[in-house]
C-alpha positions in Angstrom: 114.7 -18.3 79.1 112.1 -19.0 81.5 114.7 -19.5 84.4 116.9 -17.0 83.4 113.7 -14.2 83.5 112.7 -15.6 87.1 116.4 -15.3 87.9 116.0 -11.3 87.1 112.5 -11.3 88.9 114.2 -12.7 92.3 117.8 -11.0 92.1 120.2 -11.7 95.0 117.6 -14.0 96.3 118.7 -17.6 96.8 116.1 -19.0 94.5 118.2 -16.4 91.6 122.1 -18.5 93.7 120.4 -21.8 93.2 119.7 -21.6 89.1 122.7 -19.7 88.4 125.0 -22.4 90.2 123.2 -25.3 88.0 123.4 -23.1 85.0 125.3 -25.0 82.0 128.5 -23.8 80.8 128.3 -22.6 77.2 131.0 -23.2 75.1 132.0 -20.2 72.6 132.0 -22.5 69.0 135.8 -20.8 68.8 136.9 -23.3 71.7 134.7 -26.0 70.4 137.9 -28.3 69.5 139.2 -27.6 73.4 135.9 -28.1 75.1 137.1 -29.8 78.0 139.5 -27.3 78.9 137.2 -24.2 78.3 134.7 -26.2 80.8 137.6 -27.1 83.5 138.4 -23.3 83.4 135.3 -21.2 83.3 133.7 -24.1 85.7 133.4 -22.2 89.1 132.1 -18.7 86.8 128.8 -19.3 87.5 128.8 -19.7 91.5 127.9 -16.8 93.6 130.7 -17.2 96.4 129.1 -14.7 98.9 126.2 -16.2 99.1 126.9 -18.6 102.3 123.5 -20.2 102.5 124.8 -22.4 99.6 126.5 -24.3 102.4 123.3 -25.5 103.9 122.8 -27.4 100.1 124.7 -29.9 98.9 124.7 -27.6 95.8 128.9 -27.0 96.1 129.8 -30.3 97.5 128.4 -31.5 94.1 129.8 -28.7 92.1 133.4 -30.1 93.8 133.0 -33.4 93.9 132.2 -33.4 90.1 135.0 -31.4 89.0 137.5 -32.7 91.0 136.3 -36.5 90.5 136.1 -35.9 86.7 137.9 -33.0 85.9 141.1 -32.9 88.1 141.7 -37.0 88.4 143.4 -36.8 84.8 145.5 -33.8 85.8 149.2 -33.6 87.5 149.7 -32.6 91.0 150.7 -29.3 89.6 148.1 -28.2 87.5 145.5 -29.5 90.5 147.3 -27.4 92.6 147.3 -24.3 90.2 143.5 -25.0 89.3 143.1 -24.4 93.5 144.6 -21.9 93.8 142.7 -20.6 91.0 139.5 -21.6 92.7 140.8 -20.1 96.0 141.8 -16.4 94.5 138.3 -16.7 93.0 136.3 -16.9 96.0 138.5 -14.6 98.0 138.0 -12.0 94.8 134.5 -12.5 94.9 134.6 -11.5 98.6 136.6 -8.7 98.7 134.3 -6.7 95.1 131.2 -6.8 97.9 133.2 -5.5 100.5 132.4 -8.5 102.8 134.7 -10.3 105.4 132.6 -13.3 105.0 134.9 -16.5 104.5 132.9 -19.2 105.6 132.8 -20.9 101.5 136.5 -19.9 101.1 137.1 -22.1 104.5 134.3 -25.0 103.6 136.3 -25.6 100.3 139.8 -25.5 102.0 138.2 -28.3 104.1 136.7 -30.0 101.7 140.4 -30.3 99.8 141.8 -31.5 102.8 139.6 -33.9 103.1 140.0 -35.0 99.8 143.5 -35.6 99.4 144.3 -36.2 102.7 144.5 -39.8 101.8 144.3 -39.7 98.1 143.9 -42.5 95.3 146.2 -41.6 93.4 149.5 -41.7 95.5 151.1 -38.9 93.8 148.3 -36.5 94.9 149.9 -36.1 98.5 152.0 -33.4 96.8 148.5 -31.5 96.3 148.2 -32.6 100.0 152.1 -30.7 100.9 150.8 -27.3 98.8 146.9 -27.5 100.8 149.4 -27.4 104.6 152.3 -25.1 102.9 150.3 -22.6 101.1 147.1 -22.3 103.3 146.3 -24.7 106.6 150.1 -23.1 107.9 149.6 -19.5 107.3 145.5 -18.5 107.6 142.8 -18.6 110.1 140.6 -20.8 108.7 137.3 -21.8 110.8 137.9 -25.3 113.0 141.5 -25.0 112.5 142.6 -24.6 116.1 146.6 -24.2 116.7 147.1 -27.9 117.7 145.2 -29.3 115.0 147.8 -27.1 112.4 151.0 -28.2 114.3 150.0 -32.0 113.6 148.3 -30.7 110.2 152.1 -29.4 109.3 153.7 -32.4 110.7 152.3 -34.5 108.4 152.9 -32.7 105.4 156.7 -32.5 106.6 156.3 -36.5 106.6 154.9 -37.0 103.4 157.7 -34.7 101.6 160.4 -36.8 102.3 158.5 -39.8 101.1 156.6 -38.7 97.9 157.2 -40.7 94.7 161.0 -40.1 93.5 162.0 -39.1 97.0 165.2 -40.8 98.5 163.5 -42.8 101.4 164.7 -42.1 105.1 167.4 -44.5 106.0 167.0 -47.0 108.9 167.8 -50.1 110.8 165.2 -53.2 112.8 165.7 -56.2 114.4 163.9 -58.8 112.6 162.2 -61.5 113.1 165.4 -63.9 113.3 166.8 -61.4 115.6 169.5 -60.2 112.6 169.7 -56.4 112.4 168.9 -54.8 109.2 170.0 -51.6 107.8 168.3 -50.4 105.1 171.7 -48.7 103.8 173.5 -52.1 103.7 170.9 -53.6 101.2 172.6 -53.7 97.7 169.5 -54.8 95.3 168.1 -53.1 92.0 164.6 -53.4 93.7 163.7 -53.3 97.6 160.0 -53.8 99.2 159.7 -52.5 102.6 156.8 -54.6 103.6 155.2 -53.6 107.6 152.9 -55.8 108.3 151.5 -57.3 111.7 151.3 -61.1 112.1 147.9 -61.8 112.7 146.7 -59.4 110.3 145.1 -61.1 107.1 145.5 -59.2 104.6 149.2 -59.4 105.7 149.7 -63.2 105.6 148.0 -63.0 102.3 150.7 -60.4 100.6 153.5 -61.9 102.1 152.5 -65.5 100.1 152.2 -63.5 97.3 155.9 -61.6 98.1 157.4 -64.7 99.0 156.5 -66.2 95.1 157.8 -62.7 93.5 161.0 -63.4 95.5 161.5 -66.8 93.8 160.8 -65.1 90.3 163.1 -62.5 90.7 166.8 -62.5 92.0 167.1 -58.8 91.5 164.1 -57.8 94.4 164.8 -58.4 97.9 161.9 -58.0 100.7 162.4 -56.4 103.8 159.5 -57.5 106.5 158.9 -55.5 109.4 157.1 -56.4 112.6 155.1 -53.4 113.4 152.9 -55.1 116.1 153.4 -54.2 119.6 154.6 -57.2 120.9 157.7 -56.5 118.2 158.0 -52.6 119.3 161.6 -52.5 120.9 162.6 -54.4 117.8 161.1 -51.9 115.4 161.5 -47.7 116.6 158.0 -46.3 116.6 159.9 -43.4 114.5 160.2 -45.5 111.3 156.9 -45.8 111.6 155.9 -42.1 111.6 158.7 -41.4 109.2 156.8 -44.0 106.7 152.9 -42.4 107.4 152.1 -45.9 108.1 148.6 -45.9 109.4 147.4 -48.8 108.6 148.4 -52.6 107.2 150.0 -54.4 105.4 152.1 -51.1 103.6 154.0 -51.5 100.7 156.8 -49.6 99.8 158.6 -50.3 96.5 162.1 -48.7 96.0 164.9 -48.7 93.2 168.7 -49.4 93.9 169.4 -45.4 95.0 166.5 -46.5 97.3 164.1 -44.0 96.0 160.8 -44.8 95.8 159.2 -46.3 92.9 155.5 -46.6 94.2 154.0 -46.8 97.9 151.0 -47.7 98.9 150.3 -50.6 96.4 149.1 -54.6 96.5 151.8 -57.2 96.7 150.4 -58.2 93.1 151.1 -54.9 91.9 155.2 -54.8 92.6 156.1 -56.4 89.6 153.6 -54.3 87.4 155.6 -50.9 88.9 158.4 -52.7 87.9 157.7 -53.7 84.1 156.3 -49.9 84.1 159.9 -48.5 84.8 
């Protein structure tokens, strides 16, 4: 009470944006049995999104990072990317009821998502990735976003949509190490890893121990191991590499007998895990 009558005393001031963005969320007893969901949906309610000096807080980078750390991390790609867009029509809603032009928050956020799943834990999350570049970074003018930063913003995205979980991969062929020519096409398995992996790279030598033990387990798995250091690079085209976002290694692919994938991204330890899952 004492907050809420200094709130009135200093309307529109930032000390009256400050209490009402750390205001709790009251849940009506009706939706007391769906509390999480009344929380998830009437979270962003109290946040004045005209008021721009909230950017030099960290008062919405906490306000994000909670609900999308504790909030969003149990949800689908597609409810995340309804609750943003949600989030997104709020703030622009907000804007537009003052009259303002202002769209410094609405750009901060759109960042800060970017940011976020750019590289995401959980590998199914690039598709919240895809709907960030398809839906906004490709059609607004958002602040920082210059034209050659959203031609290889919109590349990427048009990487990762061939290769998202379920997605048939991109057929290819390499020379590998024994100087045998592979095609990816030709390889008739139930299970295939694609492992890239440069030689003096530790991590590396350490998963492909670990592959080399699955592979005497297992009769139905076959491993494919590509050279992806530069003294390999006319053995490997530089364009499986993009086509595969592989930024960094070892990279683990893990793909079923239409050679779609199963799971990316993983540990060597892991494979078998995806496996049982299925």
């Amino acid at each position: 009470e004492y907050l809420e009558s200094i709130r009135i005393k200093y309307l529109n001031s930032f000390l009256d944006t400050y209490i009402h963005i750390n205001k709790e969320i009251i849940v009506p007893e009706e939706y007391k049995d769906n509390k999480e969901q009344y929380i998830i949906d009437h979270y962003f309610d109290n946040i004045n999104f005209c008021d721009a000096r909230i950017l030099n807080t960290r008062l919405l980078k906490n306000k994000l990072d909670y609900y999308f750390d504790n909030y969003m991390s149990k949800q689908t790609p597609k409810v995340i990317c309804q609750k943003i867009d949600d989030l997104i029509n709020m703030i622009n809603d907000s804007v537009l009821r003052v009259g303002s032009s202002e769209s410094s928050i609405r750009d901060y956020v759109l960042w800060y998502l970017y940011s976020k799943y750019f590289n995401p834990e959980n590998i199914e999350n690039e598709l919240v990735y895809i709907h960030l570049v398809d839906n906004y970074f490709s059609k607004l003018e958002i602040e920082n976003l210059t034209e050659n930063i959203r031609k290889e913003i919109v590349k990427r995205a048009d990487i990762l949509r061939n290769i998202t979980i379920g997605e048939k991969t991109p057929t290819f062929s390499f020379t590998d190490d024994n100087g045998d020519t592979i095609c990816l096409d030709n390889i008739k398995s139930t299970y295939t890893v694609l492992f890239f992996f440069k030689p003096d790279c530790q991590k590396c030598i350490r998963d492909k121990r670990i592959l080399g033990l699955i592979k005497k387990r297992r009769n139905d798995l076959t491993v494919l191991e590509i050279n992806i250091s530069e003294d390999n690079y006319n053995n490997v085209s530089h364009d499986i590499i993009k086509k595969y976002d592989v930024m960094t290694t070892p990279t683990i692919y893990l793909l079923n007998k239409n050679k779609e994938i199963i799971a990316k991204h993983i540990k060597a330890e892991e494979i078998e895990f995806h496996i049982i899952k299925r």
